[in-house]
C-alpha positions in Angstrom: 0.0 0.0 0.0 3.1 2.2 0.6 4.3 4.0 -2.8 7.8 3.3 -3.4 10.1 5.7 -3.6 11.2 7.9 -6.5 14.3 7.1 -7.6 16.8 10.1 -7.8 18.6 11.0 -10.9 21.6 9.1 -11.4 24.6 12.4 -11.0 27.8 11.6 -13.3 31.0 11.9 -12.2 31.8 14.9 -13.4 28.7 17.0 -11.9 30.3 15.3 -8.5 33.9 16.6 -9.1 32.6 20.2 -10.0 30.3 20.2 -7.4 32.4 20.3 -4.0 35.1 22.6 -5.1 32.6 25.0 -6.3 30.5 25.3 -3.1 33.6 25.5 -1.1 35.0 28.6 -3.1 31.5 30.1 -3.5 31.1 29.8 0.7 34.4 31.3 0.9 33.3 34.4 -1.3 30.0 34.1 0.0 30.5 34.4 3.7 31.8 37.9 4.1 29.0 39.3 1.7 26.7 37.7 3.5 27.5 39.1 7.2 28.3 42.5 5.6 24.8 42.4 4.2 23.3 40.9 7.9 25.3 44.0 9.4 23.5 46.3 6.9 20.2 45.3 7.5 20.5 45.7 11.0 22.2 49.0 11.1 19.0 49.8 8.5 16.3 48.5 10.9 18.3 50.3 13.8 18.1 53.6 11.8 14.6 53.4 10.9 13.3 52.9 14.3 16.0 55.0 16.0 16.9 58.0 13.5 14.4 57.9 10.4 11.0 57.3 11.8 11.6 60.4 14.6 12.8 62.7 12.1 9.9 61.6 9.3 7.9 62.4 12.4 9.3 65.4 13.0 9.4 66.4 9.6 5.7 65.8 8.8 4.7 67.7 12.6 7.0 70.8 10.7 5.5 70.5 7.5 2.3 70.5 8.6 2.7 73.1 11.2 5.1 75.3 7.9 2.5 74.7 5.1 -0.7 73.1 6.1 -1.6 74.9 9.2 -0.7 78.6 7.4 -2.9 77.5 3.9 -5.6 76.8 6.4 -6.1 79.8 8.8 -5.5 82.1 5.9 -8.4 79.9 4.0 -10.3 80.2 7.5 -9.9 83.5 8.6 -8.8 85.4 5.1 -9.9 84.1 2.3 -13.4 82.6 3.7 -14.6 86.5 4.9 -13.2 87.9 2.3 -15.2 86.0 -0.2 -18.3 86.8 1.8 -17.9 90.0 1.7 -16.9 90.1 -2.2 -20.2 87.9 -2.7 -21.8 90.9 -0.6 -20.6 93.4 -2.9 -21.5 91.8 -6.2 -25.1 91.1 -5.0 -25.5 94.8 -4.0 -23.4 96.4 -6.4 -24.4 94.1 -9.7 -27.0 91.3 -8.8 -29.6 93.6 -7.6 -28.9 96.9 -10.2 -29.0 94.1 -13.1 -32.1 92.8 -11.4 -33.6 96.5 -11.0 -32.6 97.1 -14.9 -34.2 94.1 -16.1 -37.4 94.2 -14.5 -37.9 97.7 -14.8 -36.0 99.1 -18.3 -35.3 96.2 -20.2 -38.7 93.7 -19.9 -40.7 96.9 -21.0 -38.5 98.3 -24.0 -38.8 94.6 -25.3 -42.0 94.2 -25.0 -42.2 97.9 -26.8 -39.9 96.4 -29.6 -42.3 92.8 -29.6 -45.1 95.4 -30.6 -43.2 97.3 -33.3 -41.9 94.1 -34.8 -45.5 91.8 -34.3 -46.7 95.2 -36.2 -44.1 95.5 -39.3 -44.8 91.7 -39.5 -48.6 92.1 -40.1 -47.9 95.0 -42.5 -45.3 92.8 -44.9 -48.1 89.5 -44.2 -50.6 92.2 -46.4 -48.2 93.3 -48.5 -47.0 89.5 -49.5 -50.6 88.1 -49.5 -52.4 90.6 -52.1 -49.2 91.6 -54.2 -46.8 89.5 -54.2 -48.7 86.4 -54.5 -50.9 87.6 -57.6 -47.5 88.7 -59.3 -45.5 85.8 -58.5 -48.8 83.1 -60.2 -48.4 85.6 -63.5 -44.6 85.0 -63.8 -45.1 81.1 -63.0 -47.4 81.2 -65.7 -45.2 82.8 -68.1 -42.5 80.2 -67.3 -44.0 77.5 -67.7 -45.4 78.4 -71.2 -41.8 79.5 -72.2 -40.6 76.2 -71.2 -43.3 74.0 -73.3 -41.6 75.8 -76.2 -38.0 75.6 -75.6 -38.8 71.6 -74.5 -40.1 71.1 -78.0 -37.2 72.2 -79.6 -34.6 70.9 -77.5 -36.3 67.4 -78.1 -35.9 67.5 -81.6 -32.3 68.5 -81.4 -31.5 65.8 -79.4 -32.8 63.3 -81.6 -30.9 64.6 -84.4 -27.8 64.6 -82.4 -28.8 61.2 -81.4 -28.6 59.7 -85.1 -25.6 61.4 -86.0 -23.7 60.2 -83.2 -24.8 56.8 -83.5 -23.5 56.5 -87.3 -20.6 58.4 -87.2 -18.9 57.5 -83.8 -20.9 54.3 -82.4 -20.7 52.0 -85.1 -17.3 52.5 -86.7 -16.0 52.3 -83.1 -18.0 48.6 -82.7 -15.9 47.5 -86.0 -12.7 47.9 -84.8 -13.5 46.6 -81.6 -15.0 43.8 -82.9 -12.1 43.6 -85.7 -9.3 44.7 -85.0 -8.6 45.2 -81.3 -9.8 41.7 -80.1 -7.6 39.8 -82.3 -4.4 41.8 -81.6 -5.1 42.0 -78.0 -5.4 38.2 -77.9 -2.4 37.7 -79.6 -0.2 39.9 -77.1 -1.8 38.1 -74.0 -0.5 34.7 -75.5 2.8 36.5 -76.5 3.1 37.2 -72.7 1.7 34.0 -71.3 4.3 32.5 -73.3 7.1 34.7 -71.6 5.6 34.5 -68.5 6.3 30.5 -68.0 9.6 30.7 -69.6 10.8 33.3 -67.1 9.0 31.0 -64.4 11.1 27.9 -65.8 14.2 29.7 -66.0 13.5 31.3 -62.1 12.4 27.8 -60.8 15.9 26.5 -62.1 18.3 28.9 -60.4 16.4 29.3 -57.1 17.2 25.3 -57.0 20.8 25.7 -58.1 21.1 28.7 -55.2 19.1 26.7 -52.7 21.3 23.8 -53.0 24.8 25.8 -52.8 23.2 27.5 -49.8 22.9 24.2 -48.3 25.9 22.3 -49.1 27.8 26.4 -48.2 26.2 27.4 -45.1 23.2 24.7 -44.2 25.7 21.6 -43.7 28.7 23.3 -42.1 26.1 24.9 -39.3 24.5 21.7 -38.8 27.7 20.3 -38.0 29.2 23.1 -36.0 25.6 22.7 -33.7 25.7 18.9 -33.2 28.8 18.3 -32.5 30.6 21.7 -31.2 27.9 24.0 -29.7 25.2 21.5 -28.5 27.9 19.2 -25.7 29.6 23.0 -24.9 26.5 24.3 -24.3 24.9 21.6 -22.2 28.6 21.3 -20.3 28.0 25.5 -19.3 24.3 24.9 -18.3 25.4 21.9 -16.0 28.5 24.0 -15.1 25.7 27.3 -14.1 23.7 25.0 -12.6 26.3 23.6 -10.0 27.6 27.1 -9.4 23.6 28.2 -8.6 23.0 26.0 -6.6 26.5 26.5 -5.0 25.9 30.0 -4.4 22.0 29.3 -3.0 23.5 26.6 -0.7 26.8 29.2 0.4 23.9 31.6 0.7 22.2 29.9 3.3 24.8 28.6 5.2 26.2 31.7 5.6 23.6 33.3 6.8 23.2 30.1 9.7 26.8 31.3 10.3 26.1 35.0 10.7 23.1 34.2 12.7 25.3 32.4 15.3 28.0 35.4 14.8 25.9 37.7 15.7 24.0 35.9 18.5 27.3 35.3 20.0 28.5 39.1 19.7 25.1 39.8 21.3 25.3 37.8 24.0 29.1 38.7 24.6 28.1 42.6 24.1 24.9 41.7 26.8 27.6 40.0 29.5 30.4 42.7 29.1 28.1 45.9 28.8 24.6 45.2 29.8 24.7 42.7 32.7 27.5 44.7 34.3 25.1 47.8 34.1 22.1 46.4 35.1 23.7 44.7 38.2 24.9 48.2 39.4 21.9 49.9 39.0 20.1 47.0 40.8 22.5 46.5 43.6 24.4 49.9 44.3 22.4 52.6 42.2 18.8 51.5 43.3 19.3 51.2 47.3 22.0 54.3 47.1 18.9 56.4 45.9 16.0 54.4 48.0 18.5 55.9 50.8 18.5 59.3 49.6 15.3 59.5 48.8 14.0 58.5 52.1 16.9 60.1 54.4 17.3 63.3 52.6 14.5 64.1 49.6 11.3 63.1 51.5 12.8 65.1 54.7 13.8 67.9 53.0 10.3 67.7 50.9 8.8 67.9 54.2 10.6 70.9 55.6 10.1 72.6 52.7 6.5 72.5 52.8 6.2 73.1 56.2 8.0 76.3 55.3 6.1 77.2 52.8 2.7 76.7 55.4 4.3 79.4 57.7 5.2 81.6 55.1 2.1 81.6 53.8 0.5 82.0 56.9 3.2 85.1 58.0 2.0 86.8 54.7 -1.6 86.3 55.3 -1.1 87.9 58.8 1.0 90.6 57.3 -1.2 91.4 54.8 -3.9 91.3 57.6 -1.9 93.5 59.9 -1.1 96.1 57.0 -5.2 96.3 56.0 -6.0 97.0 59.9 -3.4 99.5 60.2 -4.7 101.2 57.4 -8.0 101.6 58.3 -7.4 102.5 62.1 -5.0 105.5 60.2 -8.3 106.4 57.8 -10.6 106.2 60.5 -8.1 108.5 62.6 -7.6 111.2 60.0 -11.5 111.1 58.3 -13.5 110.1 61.3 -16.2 107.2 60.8 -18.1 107.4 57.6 -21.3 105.9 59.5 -20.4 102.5 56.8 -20.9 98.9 59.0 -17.8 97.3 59.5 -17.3 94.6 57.2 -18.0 91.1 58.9 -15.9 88.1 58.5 -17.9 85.4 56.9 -15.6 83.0 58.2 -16.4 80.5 60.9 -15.7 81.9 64.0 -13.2 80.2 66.3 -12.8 79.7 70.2 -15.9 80.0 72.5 -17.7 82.1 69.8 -18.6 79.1 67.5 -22.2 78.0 66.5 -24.0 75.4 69.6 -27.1 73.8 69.0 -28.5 75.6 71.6 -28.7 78.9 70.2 -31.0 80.7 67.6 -28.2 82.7 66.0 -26.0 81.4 63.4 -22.5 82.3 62.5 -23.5 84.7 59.7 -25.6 86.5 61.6 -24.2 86.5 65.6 -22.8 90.4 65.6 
């Protein structure tokens, strides 16, 4: 039930001698190209995502903030009211004048003209109707009798002209047709006939000659040339080319297994000299050097510093307080009292003065 298996092509001896040294020169020349191209492409990817896709970025935020954002608040704020207002302007200063024109100049001037005109036309409808039309049936009447007459005559011309052509051109020209121009015309078609095969004969009998020099000269000589010269050369280069292919596709591919397990190692050598190295001194010295200046010094000094802030604060407020007091005691001093309420503090009071449930007075309204 199992299908056998297919039987692989039977390889000479000399695809088998071609075939090792070739791959091994074509890895050889392979190899560097294909780590320097490995090292390109990942310098490329490292540039697109690093360098080329921030300033494409960049460049597109510019250009659109260079040309698209300028085009559009001049087309917003320019070029959108100024087209209003230029729409404005031609409705008042032409739409509405042609409007005013129309309706009131030019509808009645035509209809004026309409009248004119529908009246000339009426006039030249009379005019064409009981003169023109009377003259015109006298004159077709005229013609037409002139025309009887000059039919009659011109029919009997053409029948004399008729007869004499027939006798003195027709006829004489039948006779030498019939005797004189068909016999000689016959003759000269067999004359060329004649010619025509010889020249075929003669033609037929060098084209044979030429074709047969042509193929003992040019047709024999190639033929041998291709079977036994061009034909083995040829299929030697195509097995030759296909060796070095698939040399080149197998070099290809191997070398990139090698530069794969090149570049893994440098990574992981770059990662254990470099990386490692780093990340174990920011883990182990970096990390609890600045958990213990962030709790011993930072978050203290954080604290001090908004406790200072508080009392300055709190010194300003009372300053400013003080200064508005003083002020008023010194107004109050040199102008007397205005008879004005003092201005209450709608603050909650503080100390023994605050609100109880007992009482019926509030805070807004205890003094």
């Amino acid at each position: 039930m199992e299908k056998p298996p297919s039987p692989r092509p039977v390889e000479g001896c000399l695809i088998v001698a071609i075939r090792l040294p070739v791959r091994i020169v074509a890895l050889v020349l392979v190899v560097p190209v294909r780590m320097a191209w490995d090292a390109l492409v990942a310098v490329g990817r490292f540039l697109r995502h690093s360098v080329l896709r921030p300033v494409g970025r960049a460049s597109l935020w510019a250009a659109w903030a260079l040309l698209v954002w300028p085009w559009t608040m001049l087309w917003r704020y320019g070029l959108l009211p100024l087209g209003a207002g230029c729409a404005w302007l031609g409705r008042v200063l032409v739409v509405v004048p042609a409007g005013w024109t129309y309706r009131n100049v030019l509808v009645p001037l035509g209809h004026g003209a309409a009248l004119v005109l529908r009246a000339i036309g009426a006039g030249l409808g009379w005019a064409y109707a009981r003169v023109l039309t009377p003259v015109g049936h006298a004159l077709a009447l005229l013609l037409r009798g002139v025309g009887y007459v000059l039919a009659a005559l011109g029919g009997g011309a053409y029948a004399v002209t008729a007869w004499l052509v027939r006798h003195l051109v027709l006829v004489p020209a039948l006779w030498l047709h019939r005797n004189v121009l068909t016999p000689l015309g016959h003759g000269i078609a067999r004359l060329a006939r004649g010619l025509a095969g010889l020249v075929r004969v003669v033609a037929a009998g060098c084209g044979a000659g030429l074709l047969w020099l042509l193929r003992v000269l040019l047709v024999v000589p190639a033929s041998a040339l291709w079977r036994w010269i061009l034909a083995p050369a040829g299929r030697v280069l195509a097995v030759v080319g296909h060796e070095i292919g698939a040399a080149f596709g197998h070099a290809w591919r191997v070398a990139g297994r090698i530069s794969l397990a090149v570049g893994r190692f440098l990574g992981t050598l770059f990662r254990w000299m470099f990386v490692e190295p780093v990340r174990w001194v920011y883990r182990t010295v970096l990390t609890p050097v600045g958990h213990a200046v962030r709790d011993t010094v930072l978050r203290p000094a954080a604290r001090v510093a908004r406790s200072v802030g508080r009392v300055v604060r709190q010194t300003s407020a009372l300053a400013r307080e003080t200064v508005r007091q003083a002020r008023a005691d010194l107004r109050r001093m040199l102008f007397g009292d205005s008879g004005r309420t003092r201005e209450v503090s709608r603050r909650e009071p503080i100390g023994r003065e605050t609100r109880t449930l007992g009482s019926r007075t509030t805070a807004l309204t205890k003094d």
